[in-house]
N, C-alpha and C positions, 0 to 999 in steps of 0.2 A: 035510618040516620043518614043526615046529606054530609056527603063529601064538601071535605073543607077544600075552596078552589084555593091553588098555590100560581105565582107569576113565576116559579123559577125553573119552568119548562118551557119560558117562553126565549129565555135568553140567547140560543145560539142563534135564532131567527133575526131576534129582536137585534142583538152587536149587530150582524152584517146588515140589516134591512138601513137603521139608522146613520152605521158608520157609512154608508156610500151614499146616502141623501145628502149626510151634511157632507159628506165629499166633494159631491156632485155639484151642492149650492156653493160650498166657498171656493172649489176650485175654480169651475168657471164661470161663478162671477166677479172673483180676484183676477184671473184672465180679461175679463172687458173691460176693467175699469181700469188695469194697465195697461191695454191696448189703447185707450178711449184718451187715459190720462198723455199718453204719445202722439196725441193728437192724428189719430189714426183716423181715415175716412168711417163713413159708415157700413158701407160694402167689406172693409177689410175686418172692422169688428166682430161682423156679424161669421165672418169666415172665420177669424180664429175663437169664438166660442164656440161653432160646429165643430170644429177640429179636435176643441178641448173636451168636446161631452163623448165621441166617437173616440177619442187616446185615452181619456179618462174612465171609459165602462170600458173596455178594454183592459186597461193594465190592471182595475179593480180585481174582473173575471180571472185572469191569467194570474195576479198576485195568492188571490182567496181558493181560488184551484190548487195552486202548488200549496200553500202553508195546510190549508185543509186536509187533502190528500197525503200530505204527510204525515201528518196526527194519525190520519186513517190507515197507514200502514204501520205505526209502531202499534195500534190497540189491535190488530189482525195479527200481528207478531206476539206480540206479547200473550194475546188468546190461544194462540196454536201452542206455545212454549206452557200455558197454564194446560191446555189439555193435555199435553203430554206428558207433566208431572200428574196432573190424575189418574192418569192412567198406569205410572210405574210407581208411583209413591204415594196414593190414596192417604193413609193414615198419615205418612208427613204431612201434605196437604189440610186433614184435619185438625191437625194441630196447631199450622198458623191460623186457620180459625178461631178456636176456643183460644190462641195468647193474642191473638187481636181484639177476640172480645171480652178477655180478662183485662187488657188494657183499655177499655171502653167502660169498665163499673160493673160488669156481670160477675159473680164467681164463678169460679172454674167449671163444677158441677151444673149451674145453667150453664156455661157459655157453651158446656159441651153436649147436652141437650142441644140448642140451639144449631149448633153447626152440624148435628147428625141429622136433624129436622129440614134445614136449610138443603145440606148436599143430597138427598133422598129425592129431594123437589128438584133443585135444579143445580149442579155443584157447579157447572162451568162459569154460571150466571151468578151464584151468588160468590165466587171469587173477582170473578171480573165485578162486582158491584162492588163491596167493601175491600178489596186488595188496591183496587186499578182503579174504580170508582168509575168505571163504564158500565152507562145504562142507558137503556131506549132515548131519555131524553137530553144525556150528554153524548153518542155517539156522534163521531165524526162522520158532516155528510160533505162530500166536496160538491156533488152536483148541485146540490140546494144550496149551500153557500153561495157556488158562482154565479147563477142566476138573480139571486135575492141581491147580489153585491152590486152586478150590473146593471140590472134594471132599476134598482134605488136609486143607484149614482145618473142612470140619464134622466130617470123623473125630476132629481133634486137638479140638476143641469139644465132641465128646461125649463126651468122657473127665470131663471136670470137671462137663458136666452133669448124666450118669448117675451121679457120684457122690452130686451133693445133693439128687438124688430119691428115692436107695435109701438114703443115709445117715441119721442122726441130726438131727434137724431144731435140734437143739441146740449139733452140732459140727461144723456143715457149714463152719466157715474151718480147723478144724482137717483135717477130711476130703479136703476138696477140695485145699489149699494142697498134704498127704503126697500123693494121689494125682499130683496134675500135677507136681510136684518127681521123683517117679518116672518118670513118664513121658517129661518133658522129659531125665531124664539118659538115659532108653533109647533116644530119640531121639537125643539125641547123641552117643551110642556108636555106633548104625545110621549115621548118613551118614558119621560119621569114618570107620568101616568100610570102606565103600561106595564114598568116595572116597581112600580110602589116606593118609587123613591120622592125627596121634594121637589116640588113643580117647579118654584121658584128658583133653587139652586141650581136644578137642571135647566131651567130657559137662561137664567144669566150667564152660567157659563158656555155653552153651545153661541148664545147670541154677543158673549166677550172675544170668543176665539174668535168668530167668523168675522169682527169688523176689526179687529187687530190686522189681521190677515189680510182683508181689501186694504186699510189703507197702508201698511205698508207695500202692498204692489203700486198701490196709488204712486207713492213714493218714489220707486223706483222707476215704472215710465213716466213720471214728469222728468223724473231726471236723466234718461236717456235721452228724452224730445230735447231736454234743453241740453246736451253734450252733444249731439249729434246737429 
């Protein structure tokens, strides 16, 4: 019999991989086209989107580090504080088993079956999985997030860079805005994909945020060039 394939071990990857792509695309290229819209040289352009994809996978790394790593220390807390009730109070223990899964539609009789079959195999595990709901492919990884976060965020960053370096030094908010518009909707078709959700709803929104985003920075350096 083949295993039914499921998408919902792909999610912890999948958030950080996508949220720093589209990061990486709307940040910095809302950065150049504010800069650009400022009537900025081309030289100075081209430096403040370097600056923004190096500050940018930076704060990604250092934000997805700390939030992650935090998670990762209440489920190591809260494991140690479950093995130590197994270890003083085993049969309490068993018991919010069988009323957690009396509360699930089993009767008591199975669910208590159940939970003596369950902690035989593995009790620390199968309390951290139905108590805490931590398992192999919800655990908190901080190191794999902050890489996944950074590196997406500079991939999605060089999209819009590389445009306004090879581009037209004349048309670079026209350049940049079509490329990342592209970009952002092929993004959001990938993770709709990916995670089984709709393509469509998923590319419209990713590719609504992202051009709300430019052109109000648009907005803004036009209107600093023309106040200053």
């Amino acid at each position: 019999m083949s295993k039914e394939p499921h998408r919902i071990g792909r999610i912890g990857w999948l958030r950080a991989a996508v949220l720093g792509a589209n990061d990486g695309i709307v940040s910095t290229a809302s950065l150049l086209i504010g800069v650009a819209s400022a009537h900025a040289n081309h030289h100075n352009i081209l430096i403040a989107g370097m600056a923004g994809l190096v500050a940018g996978a930076m704060s990604m790394a250092a934000g997805e580090y700390v939030s992650v790593h935090s998670q990762a220390d209440t489920e190591k807390a809260e494991l140690q504080r479950e093995k130590k009730h197994l270890r003083t109070d085993y049969a309490g223990e068993r018991e919010e088993l069988v009323d957690l899964y009396v509360s699930r539609g089993l009767t008591r009789e199975l669910a208590a079956q159940v939970a003596d079959g369950l902690m035989q195999h593995d009790a620390l595990g199968t309390h951290a999985r139905d108590e805490f709901g931590i398992t192999r492919h919800y655990k908190a990884r901080p190191l794999q997030a902050t890489w996944a976060s950074a590196a997406s965020f500079a991939a999605g960053a060089a999209v819009p860079l590389l445009v306004s370096a090879i581009g037209p030094a004349d048309r670079v908010v026209l350049a940049v805005s079509a490329a990342s518009l592209i970009m952002l909707a092929i993004l959001g078709a990938l993770a709709a994909h990916a995670g089984g959700a709709n393509i469509a709803v998923g590319t419209a929104r990713v590719t609504f945020w992202g051009a709300l985003a430019m052109a109000v920075t648009a907005g803004a350096g036009a209107a600093f060039a023309t106040a200053g």
